[in-house]
Every structure is written in structure tokens, then in C-alpha cells.
MOPAC internal coordinates of N, CA, C and O (Angstrom, degrees):
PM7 1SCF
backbone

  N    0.0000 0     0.00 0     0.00 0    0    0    0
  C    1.4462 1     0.00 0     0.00 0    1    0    0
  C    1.5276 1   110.49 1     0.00 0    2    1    0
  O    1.2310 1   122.45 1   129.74 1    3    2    1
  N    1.1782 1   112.91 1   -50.26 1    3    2    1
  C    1.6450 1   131.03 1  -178.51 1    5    3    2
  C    1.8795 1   102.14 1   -56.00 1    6    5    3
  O    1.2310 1   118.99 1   157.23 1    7    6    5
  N    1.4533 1   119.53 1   -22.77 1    7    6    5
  C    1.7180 1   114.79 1  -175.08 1    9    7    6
  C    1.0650 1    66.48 1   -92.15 1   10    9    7
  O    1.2310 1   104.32 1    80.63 1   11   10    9
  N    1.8268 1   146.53 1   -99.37 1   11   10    9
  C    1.0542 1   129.96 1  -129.52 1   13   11   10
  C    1.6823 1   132.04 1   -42.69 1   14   13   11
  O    1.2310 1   126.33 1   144.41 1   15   14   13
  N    1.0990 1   105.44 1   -35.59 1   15   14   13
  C    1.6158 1   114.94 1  -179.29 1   17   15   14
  C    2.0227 1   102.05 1   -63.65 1   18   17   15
  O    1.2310 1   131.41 1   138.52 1   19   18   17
  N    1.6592 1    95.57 1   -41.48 1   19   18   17
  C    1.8546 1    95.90 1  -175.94 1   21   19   18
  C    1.6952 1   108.67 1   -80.44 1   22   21   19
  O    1.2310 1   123.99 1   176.04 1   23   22   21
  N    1.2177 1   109.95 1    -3.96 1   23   22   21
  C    1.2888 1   115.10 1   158.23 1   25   23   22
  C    1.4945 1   130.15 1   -75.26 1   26   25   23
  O    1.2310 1   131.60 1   130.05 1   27   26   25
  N    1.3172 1    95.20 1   -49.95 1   27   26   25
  C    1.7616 1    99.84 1   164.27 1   29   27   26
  C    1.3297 1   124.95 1   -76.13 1   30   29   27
  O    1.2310 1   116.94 1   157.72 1   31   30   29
  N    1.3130 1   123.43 1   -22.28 1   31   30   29
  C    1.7520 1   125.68 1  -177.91 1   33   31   30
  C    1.3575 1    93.49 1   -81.52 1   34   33   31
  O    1.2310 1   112.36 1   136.57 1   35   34   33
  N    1.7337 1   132.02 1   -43.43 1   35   34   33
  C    0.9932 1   116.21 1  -167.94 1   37   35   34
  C    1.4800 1   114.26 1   -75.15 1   38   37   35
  O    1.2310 1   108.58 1   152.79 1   39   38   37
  N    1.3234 1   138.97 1   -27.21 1   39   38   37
  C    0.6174 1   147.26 1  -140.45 1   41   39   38
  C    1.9352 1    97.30 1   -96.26 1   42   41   39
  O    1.2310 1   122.51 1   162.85 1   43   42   41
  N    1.2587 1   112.80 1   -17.15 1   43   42   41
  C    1.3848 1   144.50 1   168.54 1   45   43   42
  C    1.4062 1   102.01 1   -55.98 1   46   45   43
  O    1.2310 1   129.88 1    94.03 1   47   46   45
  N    1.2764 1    98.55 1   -85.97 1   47   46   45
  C    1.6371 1   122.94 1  -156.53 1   49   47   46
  C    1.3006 1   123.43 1   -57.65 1   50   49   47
  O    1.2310 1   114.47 1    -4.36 1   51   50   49
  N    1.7026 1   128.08 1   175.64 1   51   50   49
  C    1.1303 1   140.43 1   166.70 1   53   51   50
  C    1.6550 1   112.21 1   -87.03 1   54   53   51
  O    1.2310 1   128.30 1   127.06 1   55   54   53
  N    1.3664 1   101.61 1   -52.94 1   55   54   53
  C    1.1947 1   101.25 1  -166.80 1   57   55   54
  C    1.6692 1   104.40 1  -115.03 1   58   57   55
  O    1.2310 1   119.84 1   -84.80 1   59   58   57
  N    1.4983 1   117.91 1    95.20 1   59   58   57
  C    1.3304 1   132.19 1  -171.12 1   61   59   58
  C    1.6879 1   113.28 1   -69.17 1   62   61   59
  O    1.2310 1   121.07 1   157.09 1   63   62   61
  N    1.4521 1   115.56 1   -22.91 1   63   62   61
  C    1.1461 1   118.58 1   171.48 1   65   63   62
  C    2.0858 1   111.75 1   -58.06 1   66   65   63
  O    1.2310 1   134.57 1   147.53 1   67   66   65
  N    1.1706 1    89.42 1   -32.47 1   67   66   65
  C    1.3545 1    85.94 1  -173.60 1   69   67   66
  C    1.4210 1   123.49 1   -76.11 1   70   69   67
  O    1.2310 1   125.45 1  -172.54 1   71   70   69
  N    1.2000 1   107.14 1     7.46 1   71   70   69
  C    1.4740 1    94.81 1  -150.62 1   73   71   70
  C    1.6209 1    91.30 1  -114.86 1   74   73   71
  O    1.2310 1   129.53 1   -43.81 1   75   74   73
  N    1.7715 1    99.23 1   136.19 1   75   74   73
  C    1.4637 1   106.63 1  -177.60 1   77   75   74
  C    1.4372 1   121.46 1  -140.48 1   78   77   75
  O    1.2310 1   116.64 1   -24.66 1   79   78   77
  N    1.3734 1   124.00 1   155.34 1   79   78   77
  C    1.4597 1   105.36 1   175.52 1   81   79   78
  C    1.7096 1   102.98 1  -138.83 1   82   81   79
  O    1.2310 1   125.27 1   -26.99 1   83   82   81
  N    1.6992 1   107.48 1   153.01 1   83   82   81
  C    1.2938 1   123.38 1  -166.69 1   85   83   82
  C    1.3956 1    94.48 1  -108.15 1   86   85   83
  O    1.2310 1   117.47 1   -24.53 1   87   86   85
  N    1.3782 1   122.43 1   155.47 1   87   86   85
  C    1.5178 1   128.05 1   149.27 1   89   87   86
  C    0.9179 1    95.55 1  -117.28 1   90   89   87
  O    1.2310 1   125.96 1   -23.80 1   91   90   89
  N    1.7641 1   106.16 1   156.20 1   91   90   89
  C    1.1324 1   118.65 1  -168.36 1   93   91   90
  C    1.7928 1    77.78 1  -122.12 1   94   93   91
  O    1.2310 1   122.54 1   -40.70 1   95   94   93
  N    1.3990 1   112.75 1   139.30 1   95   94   93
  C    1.8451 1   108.30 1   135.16 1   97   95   94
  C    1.1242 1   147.66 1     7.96 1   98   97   95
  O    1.2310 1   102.39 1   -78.00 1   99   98   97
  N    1.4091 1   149.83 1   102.00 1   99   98   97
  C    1.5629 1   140.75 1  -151.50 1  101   99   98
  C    1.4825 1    92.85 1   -70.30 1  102  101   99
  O    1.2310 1   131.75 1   -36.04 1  103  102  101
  N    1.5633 1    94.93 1   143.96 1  103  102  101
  C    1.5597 1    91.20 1   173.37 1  105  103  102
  C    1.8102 1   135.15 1   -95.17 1  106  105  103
  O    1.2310 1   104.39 1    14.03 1  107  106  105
  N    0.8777 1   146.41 1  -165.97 1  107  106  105
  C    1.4516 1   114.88 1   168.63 1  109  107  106
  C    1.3158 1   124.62 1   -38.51 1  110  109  107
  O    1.2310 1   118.42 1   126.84 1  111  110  109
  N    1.7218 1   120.62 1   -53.16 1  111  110  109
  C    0.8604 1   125.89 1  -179.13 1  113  111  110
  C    1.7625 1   135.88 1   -75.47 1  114  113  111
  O    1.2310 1   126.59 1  -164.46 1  115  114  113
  N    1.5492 1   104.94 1    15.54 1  115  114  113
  C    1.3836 1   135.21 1  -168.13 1  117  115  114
  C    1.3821 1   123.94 1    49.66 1  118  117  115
  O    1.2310 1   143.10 1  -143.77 1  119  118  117
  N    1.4811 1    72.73 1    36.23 1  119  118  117
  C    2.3500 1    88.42 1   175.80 1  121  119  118
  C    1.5142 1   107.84 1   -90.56 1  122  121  119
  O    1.2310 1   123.04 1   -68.19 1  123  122  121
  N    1.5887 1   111.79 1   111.81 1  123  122  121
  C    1.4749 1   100.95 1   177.77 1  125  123  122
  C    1.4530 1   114.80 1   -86.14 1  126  125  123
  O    1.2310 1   115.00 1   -39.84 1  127  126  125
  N    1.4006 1   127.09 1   140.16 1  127  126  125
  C    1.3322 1   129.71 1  -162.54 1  129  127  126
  C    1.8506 1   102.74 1   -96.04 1  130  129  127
  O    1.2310 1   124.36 1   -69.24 1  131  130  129
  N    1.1033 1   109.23 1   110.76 1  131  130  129
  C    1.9779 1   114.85 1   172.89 1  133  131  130
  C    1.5986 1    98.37 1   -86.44 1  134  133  131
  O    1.2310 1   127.41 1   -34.64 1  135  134  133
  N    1.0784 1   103.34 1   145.36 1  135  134  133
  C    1.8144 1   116.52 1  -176.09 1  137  135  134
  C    1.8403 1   111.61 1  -124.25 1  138  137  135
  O    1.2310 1   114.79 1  -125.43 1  139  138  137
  N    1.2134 1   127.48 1    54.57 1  139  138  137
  C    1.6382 1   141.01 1  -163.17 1  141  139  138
  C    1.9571 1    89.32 1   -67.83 1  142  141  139
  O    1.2310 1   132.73 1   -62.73 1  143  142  141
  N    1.7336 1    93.02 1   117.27 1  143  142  141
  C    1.2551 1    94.93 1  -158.79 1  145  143  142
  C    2.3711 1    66.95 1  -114.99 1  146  145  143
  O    1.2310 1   127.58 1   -23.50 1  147  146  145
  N    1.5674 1   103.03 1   156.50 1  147  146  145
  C    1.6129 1   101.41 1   162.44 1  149  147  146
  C    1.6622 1    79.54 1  -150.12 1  150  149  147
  O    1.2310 1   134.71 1    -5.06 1  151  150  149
  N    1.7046 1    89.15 1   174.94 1  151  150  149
  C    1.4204 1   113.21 1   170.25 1  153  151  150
  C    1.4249 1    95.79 1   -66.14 1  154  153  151
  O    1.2310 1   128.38 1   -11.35 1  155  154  153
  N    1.4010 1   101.46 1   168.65 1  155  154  153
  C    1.4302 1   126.45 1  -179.54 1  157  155  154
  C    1.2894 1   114.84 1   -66.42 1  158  157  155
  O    1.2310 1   122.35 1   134.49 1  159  158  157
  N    1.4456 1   113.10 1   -45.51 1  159  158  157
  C    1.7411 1   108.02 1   179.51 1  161  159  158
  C    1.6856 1   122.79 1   -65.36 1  162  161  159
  O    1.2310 1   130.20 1   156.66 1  163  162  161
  N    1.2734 1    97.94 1   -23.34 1  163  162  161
  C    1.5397 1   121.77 1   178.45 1  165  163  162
  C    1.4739 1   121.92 1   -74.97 1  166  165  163
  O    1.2310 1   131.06 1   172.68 1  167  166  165
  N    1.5722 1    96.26 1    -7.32 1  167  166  165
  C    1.9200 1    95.80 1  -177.47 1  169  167  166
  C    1.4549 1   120.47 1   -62.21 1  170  169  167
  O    1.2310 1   134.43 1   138.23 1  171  170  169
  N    1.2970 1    89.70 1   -41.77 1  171  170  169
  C    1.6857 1    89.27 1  -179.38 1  173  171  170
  C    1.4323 1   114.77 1   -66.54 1  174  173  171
  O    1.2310 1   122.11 1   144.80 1  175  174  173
  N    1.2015 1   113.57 1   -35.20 1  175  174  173
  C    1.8674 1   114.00 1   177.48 1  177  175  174
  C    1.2896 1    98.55 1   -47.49 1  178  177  175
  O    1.2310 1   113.33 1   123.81 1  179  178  177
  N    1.1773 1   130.21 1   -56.19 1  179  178  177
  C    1.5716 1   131.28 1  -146.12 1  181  179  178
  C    1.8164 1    96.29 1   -85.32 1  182  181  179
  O    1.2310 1   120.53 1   127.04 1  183  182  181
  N    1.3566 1   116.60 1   -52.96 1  183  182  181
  C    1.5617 1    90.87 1   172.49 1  185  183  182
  C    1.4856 1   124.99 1  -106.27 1  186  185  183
  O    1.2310 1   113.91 1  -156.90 1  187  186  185
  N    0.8938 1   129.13 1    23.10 1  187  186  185
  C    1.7002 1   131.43 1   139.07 1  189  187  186
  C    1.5591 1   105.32 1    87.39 1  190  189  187
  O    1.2310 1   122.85 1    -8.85 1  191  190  189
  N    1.1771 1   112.14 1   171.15 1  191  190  189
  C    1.3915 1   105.87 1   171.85 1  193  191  190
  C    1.8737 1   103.91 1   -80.87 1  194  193  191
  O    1.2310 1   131.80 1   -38.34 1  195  194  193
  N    1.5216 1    94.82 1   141.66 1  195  194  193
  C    1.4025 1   130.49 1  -175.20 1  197  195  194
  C    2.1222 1    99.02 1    52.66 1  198  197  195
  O    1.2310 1   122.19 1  -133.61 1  199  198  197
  N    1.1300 1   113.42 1    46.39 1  199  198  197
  C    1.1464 1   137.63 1  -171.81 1  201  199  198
  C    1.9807 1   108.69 1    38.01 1  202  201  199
  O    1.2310 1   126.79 1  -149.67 1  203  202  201
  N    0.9870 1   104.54 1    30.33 1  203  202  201
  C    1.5344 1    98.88 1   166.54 1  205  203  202
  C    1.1843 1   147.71 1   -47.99 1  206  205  203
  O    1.2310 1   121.87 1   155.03 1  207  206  205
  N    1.8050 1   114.02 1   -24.97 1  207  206  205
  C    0.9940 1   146.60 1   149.46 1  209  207  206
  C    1.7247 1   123.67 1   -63.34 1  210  209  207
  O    1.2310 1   125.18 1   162.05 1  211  210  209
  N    0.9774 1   107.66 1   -17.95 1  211  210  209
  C    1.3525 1   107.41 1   170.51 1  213  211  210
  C    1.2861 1   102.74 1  -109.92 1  214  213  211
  O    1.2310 1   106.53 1   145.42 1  215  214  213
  N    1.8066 1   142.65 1   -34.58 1  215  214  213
  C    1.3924 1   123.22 1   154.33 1  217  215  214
  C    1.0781 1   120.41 1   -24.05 1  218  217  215
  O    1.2310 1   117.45 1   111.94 1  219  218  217
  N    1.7986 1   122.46 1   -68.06 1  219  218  217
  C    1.2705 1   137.21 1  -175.51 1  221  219  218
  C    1.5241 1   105.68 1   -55.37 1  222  221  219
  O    1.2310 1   110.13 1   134.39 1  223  222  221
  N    1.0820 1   136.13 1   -45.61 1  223  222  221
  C    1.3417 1   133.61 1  -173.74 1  225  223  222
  C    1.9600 1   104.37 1   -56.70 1  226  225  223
  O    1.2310 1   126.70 1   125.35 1  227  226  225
  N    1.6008 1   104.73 1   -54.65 1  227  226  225
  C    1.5797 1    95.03 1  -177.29 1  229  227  226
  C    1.1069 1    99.81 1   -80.05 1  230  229  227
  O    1.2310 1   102.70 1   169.95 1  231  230  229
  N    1.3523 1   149.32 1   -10.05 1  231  230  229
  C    1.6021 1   141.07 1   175.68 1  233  231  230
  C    1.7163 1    83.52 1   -41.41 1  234  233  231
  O    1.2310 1   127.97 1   101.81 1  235  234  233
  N    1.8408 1   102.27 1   -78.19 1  235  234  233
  C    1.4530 1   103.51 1  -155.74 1  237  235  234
  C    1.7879 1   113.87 1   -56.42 1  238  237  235
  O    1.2310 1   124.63 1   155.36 1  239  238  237
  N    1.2140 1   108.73 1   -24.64 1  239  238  237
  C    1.6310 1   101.54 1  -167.89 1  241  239  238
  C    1.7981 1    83.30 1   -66.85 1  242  241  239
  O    1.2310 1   109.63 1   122.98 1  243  242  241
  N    1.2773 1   137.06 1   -57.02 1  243  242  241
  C    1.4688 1   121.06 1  -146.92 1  245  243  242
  C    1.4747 1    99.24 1   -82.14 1  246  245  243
  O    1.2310 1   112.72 1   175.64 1  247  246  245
  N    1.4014 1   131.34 1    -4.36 1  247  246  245
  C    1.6126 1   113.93 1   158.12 1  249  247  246
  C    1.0771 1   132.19 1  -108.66 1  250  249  247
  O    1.2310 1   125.24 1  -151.87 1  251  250  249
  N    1.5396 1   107.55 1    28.13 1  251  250  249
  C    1.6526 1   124.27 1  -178.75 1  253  251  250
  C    2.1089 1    81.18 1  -105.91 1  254  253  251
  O    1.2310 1   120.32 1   140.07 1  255  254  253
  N    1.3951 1   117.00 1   -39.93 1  255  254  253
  C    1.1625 1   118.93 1  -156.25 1  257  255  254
  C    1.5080 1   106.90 1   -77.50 1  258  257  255
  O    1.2310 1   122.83 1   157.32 1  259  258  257
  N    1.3125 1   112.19 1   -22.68 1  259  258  257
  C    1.6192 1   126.03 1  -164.77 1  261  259  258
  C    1.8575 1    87.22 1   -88.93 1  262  261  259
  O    1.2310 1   118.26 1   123.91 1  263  262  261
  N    1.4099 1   120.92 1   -56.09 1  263  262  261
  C    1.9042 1   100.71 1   174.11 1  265  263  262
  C    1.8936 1   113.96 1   -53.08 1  266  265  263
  O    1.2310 1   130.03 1   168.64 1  267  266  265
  N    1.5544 1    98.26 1   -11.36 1  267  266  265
  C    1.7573 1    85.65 1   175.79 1  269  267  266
  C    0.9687 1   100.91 1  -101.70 1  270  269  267
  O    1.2310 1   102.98 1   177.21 1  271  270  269
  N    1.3492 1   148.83 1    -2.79 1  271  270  269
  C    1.5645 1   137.59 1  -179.47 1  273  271  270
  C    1.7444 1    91.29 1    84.36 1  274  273  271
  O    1.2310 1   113.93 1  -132.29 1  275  274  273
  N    0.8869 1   129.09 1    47.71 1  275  274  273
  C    1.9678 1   126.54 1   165.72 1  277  275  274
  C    1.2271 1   104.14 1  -123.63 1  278  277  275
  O    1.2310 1   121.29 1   -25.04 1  279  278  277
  N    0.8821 1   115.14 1   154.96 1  279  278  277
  C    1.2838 1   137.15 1   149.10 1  281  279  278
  C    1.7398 1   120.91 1   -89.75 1  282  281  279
  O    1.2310 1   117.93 1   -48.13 1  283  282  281
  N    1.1518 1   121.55 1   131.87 1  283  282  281
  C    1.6803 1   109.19 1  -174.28 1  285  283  282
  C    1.5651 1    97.58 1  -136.51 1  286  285  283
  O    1.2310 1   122.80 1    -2.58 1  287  286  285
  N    1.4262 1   112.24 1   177.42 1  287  286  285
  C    1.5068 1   131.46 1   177.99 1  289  287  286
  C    1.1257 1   119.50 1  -145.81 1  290  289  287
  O    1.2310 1   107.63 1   -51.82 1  291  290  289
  N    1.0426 1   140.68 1   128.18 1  291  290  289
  C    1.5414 1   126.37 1  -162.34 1  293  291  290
  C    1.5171 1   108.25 1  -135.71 1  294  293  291
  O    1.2310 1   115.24 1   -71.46 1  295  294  293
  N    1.7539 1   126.63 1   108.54 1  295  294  293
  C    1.1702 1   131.53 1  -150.19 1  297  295  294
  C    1.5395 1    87.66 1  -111.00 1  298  297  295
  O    1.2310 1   118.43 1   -12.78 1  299  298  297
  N    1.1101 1   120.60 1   167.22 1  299  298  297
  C    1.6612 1   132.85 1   178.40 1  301  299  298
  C    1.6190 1   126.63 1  -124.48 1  302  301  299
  O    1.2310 1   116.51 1  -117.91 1  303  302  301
  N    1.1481 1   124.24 1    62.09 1  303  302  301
  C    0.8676 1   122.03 1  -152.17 1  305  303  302
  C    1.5954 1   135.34 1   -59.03 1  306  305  303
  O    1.2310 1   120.10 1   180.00 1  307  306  305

């Protein structure tokens, strides 16, 4: 799950070095939390105008996660 998300941000961005992601711990409810950190100039690439681009981004993380049986969350940092 964690390549797929650095697949899509990178695949976004200018500067691919920057781009990183954290997991956080399942939470009670076995939602694992992704943390998509980019450089600063790159924010706007990643959530789009009126953030559409970042809808679409967790669209795909939670139906890559639903063929694994997870639950996921995908924060933008």
C-alpha cells in the first residue's frame, strides 16, 4: 500500500526526492493511517484545484485496500 501511494505522489510531483510517507499504527478500528508528506512547491500538484486530486488519490488508496481486507486513511501533509 505504502509503494502505491509513493507511486502516485511521485508520479505527481517535481521534486520526487521529496516525497515521503509515514504509517501510523492500526487504530482501534483497524484503519491504518498513511501520512503523504511533498515539498512545498508540490502541494498544490498533489491536491488539485478544490482538492480533487487528493479525493482521487484516497478513492484509489481505499480500493486497492478493500482487495486487501484494510481499511486505510490517507492524510496530506
Amino acid at each position: 500500500m505504502q509503494e502505491l501511494l509513493l507511486a502516485v505522489a511521485r508520479g505527481l510531483v517535481d521534486d520526487k526526492d521529496a516525497v515521503s510517507v509515514t504509517v501510523d499504527e492500526p487504530r482501534e478500528d483497524g484503519t491504518i493511517v498513511y501520512h503523504l508528506s511533498v515539498a512545498e512547491d508540490d502541494m498544490g500538484r498533489v491536491i488539485g484545484k478544490q482538492g480533487r486530486i487528493a479525493k482521487a488519490i484516497r478513492v484509489v488508496m481505499r480500493a486497492a485496500a478493500v482487495r486487501q481486507g484494510e481499511k486505510v486513511m490517507v492524510e496530506i501533509d
